[in-house]
C-alpha positions as CSV (number, residue, x, y, z in Angstrom):
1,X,0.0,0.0,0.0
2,X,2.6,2.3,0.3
3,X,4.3,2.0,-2.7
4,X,1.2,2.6,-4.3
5,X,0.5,5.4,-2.4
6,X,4.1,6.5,-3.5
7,X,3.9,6.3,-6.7
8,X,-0.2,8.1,-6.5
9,X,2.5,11.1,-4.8
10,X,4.3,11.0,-7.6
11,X,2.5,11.0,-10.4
12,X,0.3,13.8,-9.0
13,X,3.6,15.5,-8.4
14,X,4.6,15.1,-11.8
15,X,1.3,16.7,-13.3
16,X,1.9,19.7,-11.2
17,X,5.4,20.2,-12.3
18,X,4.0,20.3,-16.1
19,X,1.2,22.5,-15.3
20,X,3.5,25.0,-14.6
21,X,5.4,24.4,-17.7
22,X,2.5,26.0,-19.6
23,X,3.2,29.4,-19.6
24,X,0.7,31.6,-21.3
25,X,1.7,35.1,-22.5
26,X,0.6,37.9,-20.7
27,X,0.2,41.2,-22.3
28,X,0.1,44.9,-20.5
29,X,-2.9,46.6,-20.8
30,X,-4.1,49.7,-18.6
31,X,-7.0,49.3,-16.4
32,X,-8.5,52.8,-16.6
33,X,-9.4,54.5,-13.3
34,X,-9.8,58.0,-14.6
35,X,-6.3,58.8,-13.3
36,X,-4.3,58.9,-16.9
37,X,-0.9,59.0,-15.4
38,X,-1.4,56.5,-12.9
39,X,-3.1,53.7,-15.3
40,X,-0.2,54.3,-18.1
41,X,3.0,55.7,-16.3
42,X,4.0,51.6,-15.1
43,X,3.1,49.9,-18.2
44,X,5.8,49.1,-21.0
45,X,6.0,50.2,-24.6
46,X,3.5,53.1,-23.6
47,X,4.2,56.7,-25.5
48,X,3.6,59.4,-23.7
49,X,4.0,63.0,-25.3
50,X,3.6,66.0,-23.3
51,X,2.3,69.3,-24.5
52,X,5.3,71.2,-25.4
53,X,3.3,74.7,-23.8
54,X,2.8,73.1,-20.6
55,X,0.4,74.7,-17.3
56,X,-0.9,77.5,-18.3
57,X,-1.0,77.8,-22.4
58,X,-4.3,77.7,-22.8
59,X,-5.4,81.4,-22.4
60,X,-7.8,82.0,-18.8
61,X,-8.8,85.8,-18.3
62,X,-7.4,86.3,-15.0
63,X,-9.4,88.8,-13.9
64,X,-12.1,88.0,-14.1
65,X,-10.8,84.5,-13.5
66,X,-9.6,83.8,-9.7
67,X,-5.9,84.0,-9.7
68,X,-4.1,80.5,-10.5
69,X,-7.2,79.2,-12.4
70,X,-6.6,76.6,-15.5
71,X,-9.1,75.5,-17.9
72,X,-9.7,72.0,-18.0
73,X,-8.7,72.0,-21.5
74,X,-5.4,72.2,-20.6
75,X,-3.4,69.0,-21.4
76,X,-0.6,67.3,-19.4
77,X,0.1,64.8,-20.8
78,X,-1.8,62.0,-24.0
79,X,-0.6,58.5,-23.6
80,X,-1.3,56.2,-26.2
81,X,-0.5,52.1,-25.4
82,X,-1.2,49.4,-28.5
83,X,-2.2,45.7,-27.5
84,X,-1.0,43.8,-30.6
85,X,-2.8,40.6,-29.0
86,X,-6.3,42.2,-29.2
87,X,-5.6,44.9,-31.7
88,X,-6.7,47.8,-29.1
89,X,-5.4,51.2,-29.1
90,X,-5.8,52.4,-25.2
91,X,-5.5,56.3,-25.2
92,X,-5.5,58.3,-22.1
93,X,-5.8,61.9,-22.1
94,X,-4.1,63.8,-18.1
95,X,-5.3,67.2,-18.3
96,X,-4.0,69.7,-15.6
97,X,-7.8,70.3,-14.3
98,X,-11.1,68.1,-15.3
99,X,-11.0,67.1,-18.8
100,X,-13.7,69.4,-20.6
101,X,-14.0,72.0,-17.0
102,X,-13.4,75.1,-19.2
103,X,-13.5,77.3,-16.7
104,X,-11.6,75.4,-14.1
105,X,-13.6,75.6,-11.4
106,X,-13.8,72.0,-10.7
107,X,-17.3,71.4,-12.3
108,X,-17.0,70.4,-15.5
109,X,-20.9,70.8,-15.9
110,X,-22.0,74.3,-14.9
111,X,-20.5,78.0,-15.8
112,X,-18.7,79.9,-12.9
113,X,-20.0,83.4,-12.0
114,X,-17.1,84.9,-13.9
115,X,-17.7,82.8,-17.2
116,X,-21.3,83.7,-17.3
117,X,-20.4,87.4,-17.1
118,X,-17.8,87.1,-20.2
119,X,-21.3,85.7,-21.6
120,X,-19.8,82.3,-21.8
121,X,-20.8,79.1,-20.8
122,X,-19.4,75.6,-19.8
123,X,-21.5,73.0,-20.7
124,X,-22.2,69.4,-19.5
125,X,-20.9,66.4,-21.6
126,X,-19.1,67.8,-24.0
127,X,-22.1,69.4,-25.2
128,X,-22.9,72.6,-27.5
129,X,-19.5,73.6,-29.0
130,X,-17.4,71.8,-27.3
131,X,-15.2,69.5,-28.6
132,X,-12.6,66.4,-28.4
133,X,-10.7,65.5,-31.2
134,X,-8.1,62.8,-31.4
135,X,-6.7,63.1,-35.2
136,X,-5.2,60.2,-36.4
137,X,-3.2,59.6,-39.6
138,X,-3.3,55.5,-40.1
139,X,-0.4,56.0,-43.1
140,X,1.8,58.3,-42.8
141,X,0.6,60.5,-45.6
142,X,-0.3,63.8,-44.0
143,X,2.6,66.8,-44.5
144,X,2.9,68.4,-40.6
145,X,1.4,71.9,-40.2
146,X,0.4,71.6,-44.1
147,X,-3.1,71.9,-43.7
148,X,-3.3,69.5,-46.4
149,X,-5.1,66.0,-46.8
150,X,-3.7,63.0,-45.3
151,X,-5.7,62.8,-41.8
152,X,-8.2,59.7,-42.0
153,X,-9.7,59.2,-38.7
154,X,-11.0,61.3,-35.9
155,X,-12.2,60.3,-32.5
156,X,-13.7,62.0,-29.8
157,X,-17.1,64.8,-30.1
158,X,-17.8,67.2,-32.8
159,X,-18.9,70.8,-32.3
160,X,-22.3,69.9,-32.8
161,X,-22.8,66.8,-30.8
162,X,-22.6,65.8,-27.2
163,X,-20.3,62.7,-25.5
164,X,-23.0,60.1,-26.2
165,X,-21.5,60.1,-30.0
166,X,-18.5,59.1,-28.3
167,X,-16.6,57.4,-31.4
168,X,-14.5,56.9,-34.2
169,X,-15.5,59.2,-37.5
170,X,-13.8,59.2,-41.4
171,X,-12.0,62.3,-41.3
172,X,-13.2,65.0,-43.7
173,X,-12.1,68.5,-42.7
174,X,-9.1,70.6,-42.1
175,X,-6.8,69.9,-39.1
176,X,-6.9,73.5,-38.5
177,X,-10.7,73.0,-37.9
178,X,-10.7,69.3,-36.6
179,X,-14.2,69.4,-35.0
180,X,-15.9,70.3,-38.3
181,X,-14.3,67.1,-39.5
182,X,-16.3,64.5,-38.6
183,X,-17.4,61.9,-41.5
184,X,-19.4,59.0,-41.6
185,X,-19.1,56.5,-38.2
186,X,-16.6,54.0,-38.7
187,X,-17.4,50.3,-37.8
188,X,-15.0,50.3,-34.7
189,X,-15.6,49.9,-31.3
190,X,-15.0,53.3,-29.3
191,X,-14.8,52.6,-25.5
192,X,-14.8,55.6,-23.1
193,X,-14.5,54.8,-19.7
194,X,-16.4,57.4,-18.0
195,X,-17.5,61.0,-18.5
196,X,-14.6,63.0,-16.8
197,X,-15.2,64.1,-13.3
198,X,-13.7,65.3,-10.0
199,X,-13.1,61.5,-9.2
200,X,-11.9,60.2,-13.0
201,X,-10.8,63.8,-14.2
202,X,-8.9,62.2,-17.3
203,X,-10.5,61.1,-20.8
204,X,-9.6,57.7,-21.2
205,X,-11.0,55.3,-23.6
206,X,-9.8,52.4,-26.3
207,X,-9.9,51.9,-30.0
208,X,-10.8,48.3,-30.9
209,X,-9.3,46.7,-34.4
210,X,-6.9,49.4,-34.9
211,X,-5.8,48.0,-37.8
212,X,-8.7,48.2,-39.8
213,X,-8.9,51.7,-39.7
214,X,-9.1,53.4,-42.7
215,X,-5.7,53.3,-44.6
216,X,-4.4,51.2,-42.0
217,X,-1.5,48.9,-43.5
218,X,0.3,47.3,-40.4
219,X,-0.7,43.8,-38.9
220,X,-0.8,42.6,-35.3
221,X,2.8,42.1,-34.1
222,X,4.4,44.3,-36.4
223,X,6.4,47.5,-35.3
224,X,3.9,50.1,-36.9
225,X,3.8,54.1,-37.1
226,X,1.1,57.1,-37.5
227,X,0.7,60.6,-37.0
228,X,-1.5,62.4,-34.0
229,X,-3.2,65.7,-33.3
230,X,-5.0,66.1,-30.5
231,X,-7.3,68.9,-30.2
232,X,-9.7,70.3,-27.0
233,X,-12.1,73.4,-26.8
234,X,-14.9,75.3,-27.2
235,X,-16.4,78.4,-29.2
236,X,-19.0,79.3,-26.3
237,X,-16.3,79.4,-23.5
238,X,-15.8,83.2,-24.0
239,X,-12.1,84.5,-23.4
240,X,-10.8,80.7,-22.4
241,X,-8.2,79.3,-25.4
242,X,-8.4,76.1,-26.5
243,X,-5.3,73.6,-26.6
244,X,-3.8,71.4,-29.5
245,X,-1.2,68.4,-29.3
246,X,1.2,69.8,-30.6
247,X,-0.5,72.9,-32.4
248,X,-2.7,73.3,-34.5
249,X,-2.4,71.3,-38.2
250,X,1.0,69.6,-36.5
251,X,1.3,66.0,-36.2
252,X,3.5,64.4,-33.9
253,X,4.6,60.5,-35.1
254,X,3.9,57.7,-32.5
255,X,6.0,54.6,-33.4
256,X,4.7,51.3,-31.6
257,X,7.4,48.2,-31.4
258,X,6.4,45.0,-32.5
259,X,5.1,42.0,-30.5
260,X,7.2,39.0,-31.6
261,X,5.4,36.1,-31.8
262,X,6.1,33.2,-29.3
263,X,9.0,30.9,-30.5
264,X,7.5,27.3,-31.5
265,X,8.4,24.2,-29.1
266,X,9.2,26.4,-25.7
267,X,5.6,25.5,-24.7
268,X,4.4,21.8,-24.5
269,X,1.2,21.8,-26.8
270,X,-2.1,21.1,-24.8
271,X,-2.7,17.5,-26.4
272,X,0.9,16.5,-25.6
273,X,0.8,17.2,-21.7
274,X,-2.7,15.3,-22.0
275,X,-1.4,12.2,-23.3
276,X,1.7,12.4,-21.2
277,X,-0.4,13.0,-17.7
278,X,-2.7,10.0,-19.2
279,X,0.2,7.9,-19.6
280,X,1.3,8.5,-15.8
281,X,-2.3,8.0,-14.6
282,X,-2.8,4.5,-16.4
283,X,0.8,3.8,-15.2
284,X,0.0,4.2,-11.5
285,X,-3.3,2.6,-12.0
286,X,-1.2,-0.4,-13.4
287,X,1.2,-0.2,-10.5
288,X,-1.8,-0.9,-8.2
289,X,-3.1,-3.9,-10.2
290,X,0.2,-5.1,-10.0
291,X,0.0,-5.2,-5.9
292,X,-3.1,-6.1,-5.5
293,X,-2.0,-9.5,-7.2
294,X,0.6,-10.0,-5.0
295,X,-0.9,-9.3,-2.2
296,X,-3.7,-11.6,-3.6
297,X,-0.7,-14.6,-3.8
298,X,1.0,-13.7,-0.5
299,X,-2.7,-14.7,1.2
300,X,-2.6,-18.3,3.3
């Protein structure tokens, strides 16, 4: 009895020691928490590029303004982090106040007492004028600061609509006018993760099958490249600016690093440690027969 219970040890012992053998890749992705720099700052092969004008470049009339006041559609920071195993583009947007707050006084849904008296307003949800508009050129086509054509998808809110149209849009207009641009919908999946607030204040939200976007000519794994603009503001915000990624009709290139696929025969294939934990089992099992028919002879 106890070498069968032995050998019952080790067999079980064995399986364990190939269960850990199958090692399934694990790829970064951000969980998003509303905090930007928190849910992209750890992760690898994230770009971040920071707006060259920094705190402060998008215009506030101080007075009227409290003193140190920023509009909410001053950006930080956009990070950008591509999952080549699910084809999702996660973007995350750190703004130096509440994303779309464009009076910065930490409600991004209501107008301050100063706004109103400039005869502005600050709307909820991205609503009236106000805009979000991440530019994207899938190819590499469009001539920086030119103006020209080249730009094929837009995502974010138009100047028209409100954050329920949330999505990804053909690109149609001039990057010096980006949220006049909107086109027809495009098929793929925009998720945003929440409606900025005091507790998420950054836009975050992910582009699914990135590489069907229009013009798109990379695959999954491969080291890929395309051109940004991000743009964020308002025409009914009177006397707050607006602010551009890197200004306004200029591109700045995002180059991703390819994901090389896994190299063949470092992994055990599922069938293989099936038929090889089978062939331990029946072994043991065998073992047992075995001593039960001794034991059967030994009797008097």
């Amino acid at each position: 009895m106890r070498r069968y219970r032995l050998l019952t040890a080790t067999v079980l012992s064995l399986l364990l020691v190939l269960a850990t053998l199958v090692v399934f890749p694990v790829f970064a992705q951000p969980t998003f928490t509303g905090n930007a720099p928190a849910d992209f700052g750890g992760l690898p092969d994230t770009v971040a590029v920071t707006d060259p004008g920094g705190v402060g470049d998008v215009g506030v009339p101080i007075p009227p303004a409290p003193p140190g006041t920023v509009s909410g559609w001053d950006v930080a920071v956009l990070y950008l982090n591509y999952d080549h195993a699910t084809d999702t583009l996660y973007v995350g947007v750190d703004t130096f106040g509440i994303c779309g707050d464009a009076d910065g006084d930490g409600n991004p849904g209501g107008t301050s007492a100063w706004l109103a008296g400039l005869g502005g307003v600050d709307l909820a949800d991205l609503s009236g004028t106000e805009s979000f508009c991440l530019l994207i050129d899938t190819n590499n086509d469009y001539v920086s600061g030119s103006g020209g054509p080249g730009i094929d998808v837009v995502v974010g809110v138009d100047s028209v609509n409100d954050i329920t149209t949330f999505g990804a849009y053909n690109f149609v207009g001039s990057p010096f006018n980006p949220q006049a641009g909107f086109g027809a919908a495009l098929p793929n999946t925009v998720t945003l993760y929440a409606n900025p607030s005091a507790a998420a204040p950054d836009m975050e939200f992910s582009i699914a099958n990135f590489s069907t976007l229009p013009n798109a000519s990379f695959t999954p794994g491969q080291a890929f490249s395309f051109q940004i603009n991000l743009f964020m503001g308002s025409l009914q915000d009177n006397g707050v600016g607006e602010d551009y990624i890197s200004s306004a009709g200029a591109t700045v290139s995002v180059n991703v690093v390819g994901q090389p696929p896994p190299e063949p025969g470092v992994v055990p294939e599922a069938s293989t440690l099936i038929l090889l934990g089978s062939g331990l089992v029946g072994l043991g099992a065998y073992a047992r027969l075995r001593w039960r028919g001794r034991k059967r002879k030994s009797r008097p």
